[in-house]
C-alpha positions in Angstrom: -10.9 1.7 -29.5 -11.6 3.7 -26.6 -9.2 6.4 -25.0 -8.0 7.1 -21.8 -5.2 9.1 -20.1 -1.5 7.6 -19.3 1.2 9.7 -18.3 4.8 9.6 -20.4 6.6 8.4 -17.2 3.8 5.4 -16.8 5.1 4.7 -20.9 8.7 4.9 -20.1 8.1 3.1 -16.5 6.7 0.0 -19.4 9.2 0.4 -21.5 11.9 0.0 -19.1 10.7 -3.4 -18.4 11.3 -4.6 -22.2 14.5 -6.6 -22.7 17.0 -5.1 -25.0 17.5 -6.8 -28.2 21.2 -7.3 -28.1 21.8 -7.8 -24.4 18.4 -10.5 -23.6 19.6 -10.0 -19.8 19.1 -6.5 -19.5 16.4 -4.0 -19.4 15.7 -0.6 -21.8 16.5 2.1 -19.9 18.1 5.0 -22.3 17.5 6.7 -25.6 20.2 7.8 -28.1 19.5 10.4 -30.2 22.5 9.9 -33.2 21.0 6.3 -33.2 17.3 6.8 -32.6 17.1 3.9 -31.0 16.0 2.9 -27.2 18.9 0.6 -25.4 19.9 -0.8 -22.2 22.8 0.3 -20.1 25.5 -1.8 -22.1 24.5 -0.8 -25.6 25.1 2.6 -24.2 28.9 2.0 -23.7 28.9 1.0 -27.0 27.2 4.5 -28.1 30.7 7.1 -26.5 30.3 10.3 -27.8 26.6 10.3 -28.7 23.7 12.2 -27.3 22.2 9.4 -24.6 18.7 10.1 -22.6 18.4 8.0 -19.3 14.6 7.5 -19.0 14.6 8.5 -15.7 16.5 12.0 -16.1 14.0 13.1 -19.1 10.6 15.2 -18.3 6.8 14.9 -19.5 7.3 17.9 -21.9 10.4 17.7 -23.0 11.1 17.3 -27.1 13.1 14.7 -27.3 10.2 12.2 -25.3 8.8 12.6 -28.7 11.8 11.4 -30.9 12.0 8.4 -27.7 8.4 7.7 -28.4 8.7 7.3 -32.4 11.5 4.7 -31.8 9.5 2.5 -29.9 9.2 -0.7 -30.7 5.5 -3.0 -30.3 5.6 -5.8 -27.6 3.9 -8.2 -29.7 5.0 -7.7 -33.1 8.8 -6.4 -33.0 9.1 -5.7 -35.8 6.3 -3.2 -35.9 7.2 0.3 -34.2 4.5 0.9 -31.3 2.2 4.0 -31.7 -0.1 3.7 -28.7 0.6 2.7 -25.5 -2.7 -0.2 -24.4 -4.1 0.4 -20.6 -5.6 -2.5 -20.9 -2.5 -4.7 -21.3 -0.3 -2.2 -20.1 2.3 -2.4 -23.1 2.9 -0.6 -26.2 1.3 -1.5 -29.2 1.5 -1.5 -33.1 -1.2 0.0 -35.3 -1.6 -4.3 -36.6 -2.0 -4.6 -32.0 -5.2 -2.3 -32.7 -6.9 -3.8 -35.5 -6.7 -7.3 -34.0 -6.0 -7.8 -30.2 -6.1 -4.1 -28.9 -9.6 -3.2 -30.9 -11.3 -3.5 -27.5 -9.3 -2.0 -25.5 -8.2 1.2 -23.6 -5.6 2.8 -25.8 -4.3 6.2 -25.8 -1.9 7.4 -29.1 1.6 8.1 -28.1 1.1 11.8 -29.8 -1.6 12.7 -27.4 0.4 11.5 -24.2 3.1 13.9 -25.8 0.8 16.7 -26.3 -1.1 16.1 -23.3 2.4 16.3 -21.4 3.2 19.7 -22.7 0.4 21.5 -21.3 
């Protein structure tokens, strides 16, 4: 696997064009910390009173990108949380992504976006 660089906004920018699992018409666009789960806009009316994180309101260095990161879901394999984000395809990916279609490709851990973010 080679490495490159990607920026947390070009990560969220991907993962706001994933459909949500309850609501197939609409898009991710929010975290929620209480659940730990990433959600579309609807899902977050159904979340009152919890701590919710618009992807577009949250910043490169900030902690909870991190917990938003580890509740990421892969692309390919849903099942599977995603733990690098794959230049090549330009999705998230799942450790089982890397050992099979992703082995060739560009892929940067989500850790080291996070780190690389903070500094």
């Amino acid at each position: 696997m080679e490495s490159s660089s990607i920026k947390i906004d070009q990560v969220l920018e991907t993962l706001s064009k994933g459909i949500c699992q309850y609501h197939p018409e609409e898009n991710l666009n929010a975290f929620c910390s209480n659940e730990g789960q990433v959600m579309c806009l609807k899902c977050t009316l159904e979340h009152g009173g919890h701590r919710l994180h618009l992807f577009e309101s949250l910043n490169e260095g900030e902690a909870i990108v991190r917990e938003v990161l580890s509740a990421v879901y892969c692309t390919k394999h849903d099942s599977n949380l995603a733990t690098v984000f794959c230049l090549t395809e330009k999705r998230v990916a799942c450790q089982v992504c890397c050992m099979i279609t992703c082995k060739t490709h560009q892929v940067q851990e989500f850790d080291a976006v996070y780190e690389e973010a903070k500094h």
